[in-house]
C-alpha positions in Angstrom: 0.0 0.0 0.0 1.6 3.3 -1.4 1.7 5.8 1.5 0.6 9.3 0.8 3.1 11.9 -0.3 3.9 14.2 2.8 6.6 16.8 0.9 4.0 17.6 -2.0 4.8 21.0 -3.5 1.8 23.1 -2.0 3.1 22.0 1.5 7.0 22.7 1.1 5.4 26.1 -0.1 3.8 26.8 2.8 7.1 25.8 5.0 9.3 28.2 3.0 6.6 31.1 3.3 7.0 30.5 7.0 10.0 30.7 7.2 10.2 34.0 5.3 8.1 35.0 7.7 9.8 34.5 10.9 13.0 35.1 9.9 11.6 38.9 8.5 10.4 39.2 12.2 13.5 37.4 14.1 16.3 39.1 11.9 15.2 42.8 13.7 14.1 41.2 17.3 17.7 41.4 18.8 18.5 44.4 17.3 15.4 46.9 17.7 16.4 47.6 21.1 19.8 48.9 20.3 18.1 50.8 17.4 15.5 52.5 19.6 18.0 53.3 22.5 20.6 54.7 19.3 18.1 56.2 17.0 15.7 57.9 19.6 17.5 57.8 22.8 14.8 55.7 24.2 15.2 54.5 28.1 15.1 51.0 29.2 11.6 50.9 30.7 10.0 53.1 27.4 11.6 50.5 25.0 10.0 48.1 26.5 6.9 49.6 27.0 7.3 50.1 22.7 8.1 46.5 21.9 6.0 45.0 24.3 2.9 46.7 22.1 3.9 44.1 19.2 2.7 41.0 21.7 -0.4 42.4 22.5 -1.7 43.4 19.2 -1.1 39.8 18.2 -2.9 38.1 21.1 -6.0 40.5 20.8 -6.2 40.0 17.1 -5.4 35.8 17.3 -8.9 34.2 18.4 -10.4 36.8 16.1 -8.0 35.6 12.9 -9.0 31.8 13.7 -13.4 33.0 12.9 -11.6 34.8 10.0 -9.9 32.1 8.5 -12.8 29.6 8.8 -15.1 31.6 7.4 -13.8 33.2 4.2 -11.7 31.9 1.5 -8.6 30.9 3.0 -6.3 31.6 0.6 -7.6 35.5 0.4 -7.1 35.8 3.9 -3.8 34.4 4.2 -2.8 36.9 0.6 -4.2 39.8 2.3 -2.4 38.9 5.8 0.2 38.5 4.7 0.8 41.9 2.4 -0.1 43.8 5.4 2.6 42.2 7.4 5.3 42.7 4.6 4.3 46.8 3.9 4.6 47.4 8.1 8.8 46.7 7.7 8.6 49.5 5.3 7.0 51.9 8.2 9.6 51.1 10.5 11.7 53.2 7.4 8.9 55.8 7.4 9.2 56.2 10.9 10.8 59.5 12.1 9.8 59.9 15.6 9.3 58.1 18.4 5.8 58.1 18.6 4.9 57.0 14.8 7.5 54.2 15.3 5.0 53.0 18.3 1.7 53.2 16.3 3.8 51.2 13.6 5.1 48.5 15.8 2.2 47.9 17.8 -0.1 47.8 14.8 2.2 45.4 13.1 1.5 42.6 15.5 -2.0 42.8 13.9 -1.1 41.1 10.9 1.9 39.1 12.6 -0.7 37.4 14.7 -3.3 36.9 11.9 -0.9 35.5 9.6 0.8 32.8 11.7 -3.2 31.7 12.8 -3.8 31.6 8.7 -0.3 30.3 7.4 -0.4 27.4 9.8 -4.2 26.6 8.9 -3.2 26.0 5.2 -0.1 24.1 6.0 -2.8 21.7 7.5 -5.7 22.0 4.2 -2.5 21.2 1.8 -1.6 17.8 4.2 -2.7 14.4 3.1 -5.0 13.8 5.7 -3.0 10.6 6.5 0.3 12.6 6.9 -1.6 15.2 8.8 -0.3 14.8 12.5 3.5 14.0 11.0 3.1 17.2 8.6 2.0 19.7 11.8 5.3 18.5 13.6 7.6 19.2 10.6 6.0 22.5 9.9 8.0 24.0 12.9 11.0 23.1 11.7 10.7 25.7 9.3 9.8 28.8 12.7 12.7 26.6 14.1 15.6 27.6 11.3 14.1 30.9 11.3 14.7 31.6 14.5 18.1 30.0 14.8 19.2 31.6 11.7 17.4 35.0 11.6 19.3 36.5 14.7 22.7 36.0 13.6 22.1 36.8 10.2 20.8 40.4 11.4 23.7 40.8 14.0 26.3 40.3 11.2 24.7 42.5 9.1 24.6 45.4 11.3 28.4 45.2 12.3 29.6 44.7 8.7 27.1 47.8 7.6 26.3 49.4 11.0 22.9 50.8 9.5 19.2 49.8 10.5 18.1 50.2 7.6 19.3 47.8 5.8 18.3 45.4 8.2 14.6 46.7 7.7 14.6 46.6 3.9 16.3 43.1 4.2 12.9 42.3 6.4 11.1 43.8 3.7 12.0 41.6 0.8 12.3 38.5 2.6 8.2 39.0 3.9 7.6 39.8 0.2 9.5 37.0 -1.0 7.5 34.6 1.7 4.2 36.4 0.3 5.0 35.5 -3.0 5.7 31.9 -2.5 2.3 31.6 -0.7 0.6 33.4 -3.8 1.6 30.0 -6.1 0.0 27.7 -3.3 -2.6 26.1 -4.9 -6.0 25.1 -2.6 -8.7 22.5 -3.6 -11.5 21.3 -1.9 -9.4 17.8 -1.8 -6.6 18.8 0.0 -9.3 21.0 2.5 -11.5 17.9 3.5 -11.1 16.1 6.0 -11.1 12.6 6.2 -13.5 13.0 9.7 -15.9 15.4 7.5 -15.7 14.4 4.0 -18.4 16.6 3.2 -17.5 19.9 4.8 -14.4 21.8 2.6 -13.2 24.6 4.8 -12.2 26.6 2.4 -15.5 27.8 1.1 -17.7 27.5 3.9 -21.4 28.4 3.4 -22.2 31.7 5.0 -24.9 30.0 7.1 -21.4 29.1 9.3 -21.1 32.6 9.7 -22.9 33.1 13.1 -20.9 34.1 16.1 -20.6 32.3 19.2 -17.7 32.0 21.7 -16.5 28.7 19.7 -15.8 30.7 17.0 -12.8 32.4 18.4 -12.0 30.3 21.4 -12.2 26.4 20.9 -14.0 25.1 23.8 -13.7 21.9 23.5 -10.0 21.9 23.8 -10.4 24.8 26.6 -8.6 22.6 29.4 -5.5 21.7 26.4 -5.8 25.3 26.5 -5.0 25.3 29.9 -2.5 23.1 30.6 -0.5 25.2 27.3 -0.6 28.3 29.6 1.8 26.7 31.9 4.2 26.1 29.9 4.0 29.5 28.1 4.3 30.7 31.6 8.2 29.0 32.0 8.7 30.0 28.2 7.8 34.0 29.3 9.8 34.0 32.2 13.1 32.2 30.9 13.1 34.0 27.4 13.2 37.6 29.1 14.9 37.2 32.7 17.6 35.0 31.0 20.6 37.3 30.4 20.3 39.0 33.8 20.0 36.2 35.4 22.9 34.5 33.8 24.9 38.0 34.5 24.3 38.5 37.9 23.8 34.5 39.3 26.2 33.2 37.3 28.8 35.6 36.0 27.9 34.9 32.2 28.2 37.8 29.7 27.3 37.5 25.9 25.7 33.9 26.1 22.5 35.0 25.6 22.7 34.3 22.0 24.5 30.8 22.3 21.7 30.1 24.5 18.6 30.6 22.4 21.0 29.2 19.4 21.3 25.4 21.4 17.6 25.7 22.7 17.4 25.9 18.3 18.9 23.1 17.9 17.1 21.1 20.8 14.0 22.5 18.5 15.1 21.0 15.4 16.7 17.6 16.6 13.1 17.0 18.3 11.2 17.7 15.4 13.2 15.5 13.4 13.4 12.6 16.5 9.9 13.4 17.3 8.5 12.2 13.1 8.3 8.4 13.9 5.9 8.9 16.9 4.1 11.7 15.6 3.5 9.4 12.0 2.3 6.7 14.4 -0.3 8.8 16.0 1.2 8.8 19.6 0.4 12.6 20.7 -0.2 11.9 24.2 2.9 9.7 23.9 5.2 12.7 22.5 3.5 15.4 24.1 4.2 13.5 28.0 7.7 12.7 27.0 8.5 16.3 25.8 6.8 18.1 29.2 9.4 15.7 31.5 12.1 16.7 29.1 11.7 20.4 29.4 11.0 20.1 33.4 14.6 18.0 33.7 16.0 21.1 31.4 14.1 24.3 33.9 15.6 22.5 37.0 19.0 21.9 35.9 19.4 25.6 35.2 17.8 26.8 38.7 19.8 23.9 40.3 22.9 23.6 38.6 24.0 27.8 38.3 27.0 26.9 36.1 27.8 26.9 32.7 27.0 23.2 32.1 23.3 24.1 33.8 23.4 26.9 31.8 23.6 25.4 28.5 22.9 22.1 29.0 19.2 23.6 29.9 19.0 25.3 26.2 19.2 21.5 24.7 16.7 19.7 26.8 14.4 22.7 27.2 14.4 23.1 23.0 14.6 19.1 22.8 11.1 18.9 25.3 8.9 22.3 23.6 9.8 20.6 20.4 8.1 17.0 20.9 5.3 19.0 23.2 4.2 21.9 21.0 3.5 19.7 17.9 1.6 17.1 20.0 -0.7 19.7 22.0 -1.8 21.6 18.6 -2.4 18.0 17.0 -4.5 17.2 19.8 -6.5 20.9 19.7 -6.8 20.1 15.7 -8.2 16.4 16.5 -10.7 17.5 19.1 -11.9 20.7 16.4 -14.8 19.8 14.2 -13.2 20.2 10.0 -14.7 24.1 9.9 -13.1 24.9 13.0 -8.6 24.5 11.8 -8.5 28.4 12.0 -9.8 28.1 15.9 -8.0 25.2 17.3 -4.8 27.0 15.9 -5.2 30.3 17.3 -6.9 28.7 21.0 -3.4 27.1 21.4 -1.3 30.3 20.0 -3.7 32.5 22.3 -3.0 29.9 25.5 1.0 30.4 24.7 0.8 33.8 24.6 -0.9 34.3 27.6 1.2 31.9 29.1 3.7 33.9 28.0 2.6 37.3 29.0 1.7 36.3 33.1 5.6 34.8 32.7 6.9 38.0 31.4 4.7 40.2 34.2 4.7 37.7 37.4 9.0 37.0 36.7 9.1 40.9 36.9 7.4 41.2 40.2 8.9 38.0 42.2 12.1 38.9 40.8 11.8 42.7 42.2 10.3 41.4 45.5 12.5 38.6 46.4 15.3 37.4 43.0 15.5 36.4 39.8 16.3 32.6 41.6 13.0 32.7 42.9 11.0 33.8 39.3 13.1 30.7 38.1 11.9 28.3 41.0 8.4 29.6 40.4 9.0 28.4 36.8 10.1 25.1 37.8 6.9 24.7 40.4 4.6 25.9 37.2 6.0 23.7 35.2 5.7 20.5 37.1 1.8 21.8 38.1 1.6 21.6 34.4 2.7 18.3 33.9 0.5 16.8 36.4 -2.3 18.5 34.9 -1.2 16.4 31.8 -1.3 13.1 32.9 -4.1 13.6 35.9 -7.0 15.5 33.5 -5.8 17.0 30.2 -4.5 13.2 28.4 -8.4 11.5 29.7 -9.7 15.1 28.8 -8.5 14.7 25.0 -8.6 10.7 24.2 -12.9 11.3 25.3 -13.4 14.7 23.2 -10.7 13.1 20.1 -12.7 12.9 16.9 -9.8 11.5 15.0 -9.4 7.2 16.2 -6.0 6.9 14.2 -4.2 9.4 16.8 -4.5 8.9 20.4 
């Protein structure tokens, strides 16, 4: 029995779209910064107060993006998404005060959110439905490379040319370039039915779908998967920003930042690779359990360990764990969403990280100002095993009763 092509030409599209995308948005993160405290003479707590504007225009437009994209044309949306996201990079260049830099940055996180909801929900129309679970996992590689790649790119750049904006036109044709490889992504109602609901094609849903209801833009069915992905946002939140002063004042390490987030890569991209067989074999809870002890072994050793070999060690198994979990958990929101609802399970679990994400970023802050930054990162280690629990005690029975797909479990 011939198995199903998984790299058809529609879905390597979609991968190389992505990562235009996130490699346009990664090759200024590490960078912006330096350009706002250079360029404006911004302080520490305005900048920010400027970048943080980006995250919460994406999270307020998400659960909105995922009724969008299951109720119009998918294609269209994604087109238009992602045209909007490309023309912001050239407002960074049209930017010449503080203030309309703001309005630009915190508008572009609009699209930014939109597009990852749309670009990921195609990825999933243009998967053989029997590939589908083993597709999803390999589709990160592609945010993966981006964001291993992206950072260094932009930090060579600006030391060889020393000017910002080159960096943003260089955003700027790569987000084109990614738009233009999604316009040649063909869509047809075969590769947009699913084999659970042959006879519901998602990507031209009759408008009778269009009424609004709260599982529209939030998937309740998958509310407590929701859950149990704002915990480990949470750790994400906290380690991603508190890292470098953390490793500076704990442990004495200056200019590792970068090698850090460069193995926690690499983690990303070995699991995702290691991660295939299981995924093909339809073991989420299986790859999704073995990924959440991973990353808890990786939190601890850098809280308990404050050397370098905690240090960087922590990068590996933290990316090696979020690599086999974050595939498993969105396979497991898609598998519990009805064929019309793609666009929602993928933003309930984007929305659930960011969240995560945001009470990490806020609550670090404030245990780190009222006790230390040692306690934020035992907090993170406490969350995270409260999140594993919550796995195997509710959230594992929680999916295998709601799961409308019997070849995954």
């Amino acid at each position: 029995m011939t198995q199903d092509k998984l790299w058809n030409s529609n879905y390597c599209k979609v991968m190389a779209a992505n990562f235009a995308l996130f490699f346009a948005f990664y090759v200024l993160t590490p960078l912006l910064p330096l350009y706002l405290s250079e360029h404006f003479g911004a302080t520490k707590d305005v900048i920010g107060l400027v970048l943080s504007g980006y995250t919460i225009t994406a999270l307020l437009f998400r659960p909105f993006s995922g009724f969008i994209v299951d109720s119009f044309s998918r294609k269209k949306v994604l087109m238009v998404c992602f045209a909007a996201f490309a023309i912001f990079f050239a407002g960074y260049l049209a930017a010449s005060t503080l203030l309309l830099f703001t309005i630009v940055r915190t508008l572009h996180g609009g699209p930014f959110g939109a597009l990852t909801v749309a670009n990921s929900t195609v990825a999933i129309d243009v998967l053989p439905s029997s590939r589908r679970t083993e597709g999803i996992g390999y589709y990160g590689l592609s945010n993966n490379l981006a964001m291993a790649i992206a950072p260094t790119v932009g930090i060579f750049l600006y030391k060889w040319t020393n000017s910002f904006e080159l960096l943003f036109w260089v955003a700027l044709i790569v987000a084109f370039a990614g738009w233009l490889t999604d316009a040649t992504v063909k869509l047809n109602l075969k590769s947009q039915t699913s084999n659970l609901q042959p006879q519901l094609p998602s990507l031209h849903p009759s408008p009778i779908t269009l009424h609004l209801s709260w599982d529209r833009f939030f998937l309740i069915r998958g509310w407590l998967l929701g859950v149990n992905m704002v915990a480990f946002g949470f750790c994400f939140g906290v380690l991603s920003n508190y890292l470098a002063i953390y490793g500076k004042e704990v442990m004495g390490i200056t200019g590792g930042t970068g090698t850090y987030f460069m193995l926690c890569s690499i983690g990303l991209i070995l699991s995702r690779l290691q991660g295939g067989k299981t995924l093909r074999k339809g073991l989420l809870t299986h790859n999704a359990g073995t990924g959440m002890l991973i990353s808890l072994v990786g939190y601890t050793l850098f809280i308990l360990i404050p050397s370098p070999i905690g240090y960087y060690g922590s990068a590996l198994l933290i990316g090696l764990g979020n690599g086999h979990m974050w595939p498993a958990f969105q396979n497991m929101t898609i598998n519990v969403a009805s064929n019309s609802q793609r666009g929602t399970a993928n933003s309930t679990i984007l929305v659930s990280w960011d969240i995560g994400m945001g009470l990490g970023i806020l609550l670090g802050g404030v245990i780190s100002e009222l006790i230390n930054y040692s306690a934020a990162f035992w907090t993170v280690v406490l969350v995270n095993a409260l999140g594993v629990a919550l796995f195997f005690l509710y959230t594992k029975s929680f999916f295998l009763k709601r799961n409308l797909n019997q070849a995954v479990h």
